[in-house]
C-alpha positions in Angstrom: 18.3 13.6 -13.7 17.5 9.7 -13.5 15.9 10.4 -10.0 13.8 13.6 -11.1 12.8 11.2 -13.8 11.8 9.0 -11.4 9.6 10.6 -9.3 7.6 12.8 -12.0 7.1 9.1 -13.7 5.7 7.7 -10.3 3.5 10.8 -9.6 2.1 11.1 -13.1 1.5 7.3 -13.4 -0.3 6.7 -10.2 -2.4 10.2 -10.7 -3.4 9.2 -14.1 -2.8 5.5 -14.7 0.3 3.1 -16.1 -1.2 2.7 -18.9 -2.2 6.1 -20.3 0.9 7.9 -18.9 3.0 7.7 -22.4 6.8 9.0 -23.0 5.8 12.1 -24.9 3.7 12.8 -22.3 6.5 12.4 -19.1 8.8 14.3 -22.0 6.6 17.1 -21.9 5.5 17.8 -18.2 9.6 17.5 -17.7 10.2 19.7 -20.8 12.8 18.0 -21.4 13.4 15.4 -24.7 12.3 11.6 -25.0 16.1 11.4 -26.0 16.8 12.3 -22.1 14.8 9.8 -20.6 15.4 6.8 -22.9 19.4 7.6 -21.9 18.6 6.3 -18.3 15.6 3.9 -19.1 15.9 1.9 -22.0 11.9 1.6 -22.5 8.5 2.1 -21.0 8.3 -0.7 -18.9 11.6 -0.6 -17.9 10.4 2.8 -16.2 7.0 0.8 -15.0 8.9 -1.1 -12.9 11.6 1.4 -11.5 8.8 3.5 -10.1 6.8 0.3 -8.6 10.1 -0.7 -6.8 10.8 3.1 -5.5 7.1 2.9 -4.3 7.5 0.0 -2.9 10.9 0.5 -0.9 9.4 4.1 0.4 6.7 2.2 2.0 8.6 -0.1 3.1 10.9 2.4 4.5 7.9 3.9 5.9 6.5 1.1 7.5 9.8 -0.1 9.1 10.7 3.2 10.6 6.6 3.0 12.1 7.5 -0.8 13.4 10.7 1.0 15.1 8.4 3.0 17.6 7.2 0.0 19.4 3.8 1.7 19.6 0.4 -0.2 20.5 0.0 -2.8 17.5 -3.3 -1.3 17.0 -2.4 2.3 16.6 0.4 0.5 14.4 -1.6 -0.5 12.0 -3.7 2.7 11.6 -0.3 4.5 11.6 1.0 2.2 8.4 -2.8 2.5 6.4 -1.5 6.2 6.6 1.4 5.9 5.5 0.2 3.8 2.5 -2.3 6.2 1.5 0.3 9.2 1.3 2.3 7.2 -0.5 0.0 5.9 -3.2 -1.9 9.6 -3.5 -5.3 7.7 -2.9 -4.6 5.6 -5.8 -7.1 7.8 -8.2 -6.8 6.1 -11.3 -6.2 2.2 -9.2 -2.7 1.6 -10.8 -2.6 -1.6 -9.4 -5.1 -2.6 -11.3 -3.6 -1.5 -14.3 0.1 -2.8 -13.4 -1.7 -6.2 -13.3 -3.6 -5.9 -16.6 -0.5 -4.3 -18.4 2.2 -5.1 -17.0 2.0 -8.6 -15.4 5.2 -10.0 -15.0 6.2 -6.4 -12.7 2.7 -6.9 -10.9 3.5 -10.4 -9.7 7.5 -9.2 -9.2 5.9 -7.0 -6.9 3.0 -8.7 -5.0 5.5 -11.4 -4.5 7.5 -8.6 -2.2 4.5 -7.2 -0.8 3.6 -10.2 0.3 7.1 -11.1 2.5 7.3 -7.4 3.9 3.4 -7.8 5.3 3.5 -11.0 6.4 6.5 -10.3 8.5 4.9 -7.1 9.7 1.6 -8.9 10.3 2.8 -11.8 11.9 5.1 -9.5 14.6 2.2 -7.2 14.7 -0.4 -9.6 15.8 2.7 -11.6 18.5 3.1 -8.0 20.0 -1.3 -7.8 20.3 -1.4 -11.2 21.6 1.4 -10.6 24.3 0.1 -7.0 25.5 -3.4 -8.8 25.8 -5.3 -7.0 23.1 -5.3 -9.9 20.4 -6.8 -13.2 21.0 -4.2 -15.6 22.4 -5.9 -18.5 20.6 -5.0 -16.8 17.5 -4.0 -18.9 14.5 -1.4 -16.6 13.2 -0.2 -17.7 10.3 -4.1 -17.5 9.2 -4.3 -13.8 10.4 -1.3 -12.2 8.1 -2.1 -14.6 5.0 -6.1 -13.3 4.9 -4.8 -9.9 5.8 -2.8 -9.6 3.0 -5.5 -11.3 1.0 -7.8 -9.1 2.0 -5.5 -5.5 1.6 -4.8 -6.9 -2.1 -8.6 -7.6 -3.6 -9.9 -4.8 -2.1 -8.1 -2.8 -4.5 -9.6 -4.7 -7.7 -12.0 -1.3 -9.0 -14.3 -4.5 -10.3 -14.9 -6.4 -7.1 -14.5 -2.8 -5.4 -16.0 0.3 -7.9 -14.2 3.3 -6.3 -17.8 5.2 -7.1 -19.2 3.2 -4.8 -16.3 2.4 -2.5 -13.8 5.2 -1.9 -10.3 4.4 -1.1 -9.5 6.2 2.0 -13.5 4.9 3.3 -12.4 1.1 2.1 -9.1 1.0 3.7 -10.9 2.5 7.0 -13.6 -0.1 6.5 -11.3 -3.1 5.9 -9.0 -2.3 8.7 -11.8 -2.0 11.0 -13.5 -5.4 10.2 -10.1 -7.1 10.4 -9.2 -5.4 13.9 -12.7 -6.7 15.5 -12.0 -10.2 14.5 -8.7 -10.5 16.5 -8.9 -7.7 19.7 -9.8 -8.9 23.1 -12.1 -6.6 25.1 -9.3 -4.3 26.3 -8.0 -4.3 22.6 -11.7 -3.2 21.3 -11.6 -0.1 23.9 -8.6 1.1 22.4 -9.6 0.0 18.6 -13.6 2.3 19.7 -11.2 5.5 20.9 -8.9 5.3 18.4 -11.9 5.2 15.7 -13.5 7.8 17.7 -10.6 10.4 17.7 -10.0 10.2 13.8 -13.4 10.8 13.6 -12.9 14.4 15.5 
């Protein structure tokens, strides 16, 4: 019961928001009692954060398996934005931003975790570009993952970034490209042009 608890409580709080999911509301689309869930969370935020960390371990799950394949850092990185955007259902209602406005203490828990899972990924990513000759080998790379992460972060702040205007799935594209052009060599910018090409088609 815990984990079908779990996942309702993740889906219904990144559809509709952290803060205006309530436990009436998770007791009801369960139809089951408030008495039930309270027996495996003690509280609300208690819940908060067991969904963040399942979200976050799937990813990262996700994101190792991806790594795993040894495929073209490039096509890597399209592969994980993918990933990331199943997973977080195209983030209609920006529960980040709400998990930091909330929830604070869970939001930096969790940025803090985000932060050493991409950095590693970023950092190997960017070695493997560099070595196949599709990355700059004058590279500072340190610099790379750091402003990557920076970057993947504020563009989900709905006030620097009003989804009216800026559409997830369109911003992550967007972001991902600009990063990409700033590091590839020519033969990486071929492969970056058909690969933006075919997910075009």
């Amino acid at each position: 019961m815990k984990d079908k608890i779990l996942t309702k409580a993740t889906d219904l709080f990144l559809n509709l928001g952290f803060k205006s999911v309530t436990m009436d509301d998770l007791a009801s689309a369960m139809g089951i009692s408030k008495k039930t869930i309270y027996s495996h969370f003690e509280n609300k935020t208690k819940l908060v954060e067991a969904c963040t960390m399942h979200v976050f371990d799937s990813v990262s799950c996700g994101i190792d398996q991806i790594c795993a394949l040894k495929k073209n850092p490039i096509e890597e990185l399209y592969e994980i934005k993918k990933l990331v955007m199943q997973h977080l259902k195209d983030e209609k209602t920006s529960p980040q931003y709400q998990l930091q406005k909330y929830y604070p203490k869970i939001f930096n828990t969790l940025r803090n975790k985000q932060f050493d899972m991409m950095h590693d990924c970023v950092v190997n990513n960017v070695k493997e570009g560099i070595k196949m000759g599709i990355y700059r080998d004058n590279l500072n790379i340190e610099f790379v993952a750091r402003i990557y992460f920076t970057g993947v972060s504020n563009i989900k702040d709905v006030r620097l970034f009003p989804d009216t205007q800026f559409p997830v799935a369109t911003l992550m594209d967007d972001y991902l490209e600009y990063h990409l052009r700033g590091i590839v060599t020519p033969d990486g910018r071929k492969i970056l042009n058909q690969l933006i090409n075919s997910n075009q088609d």
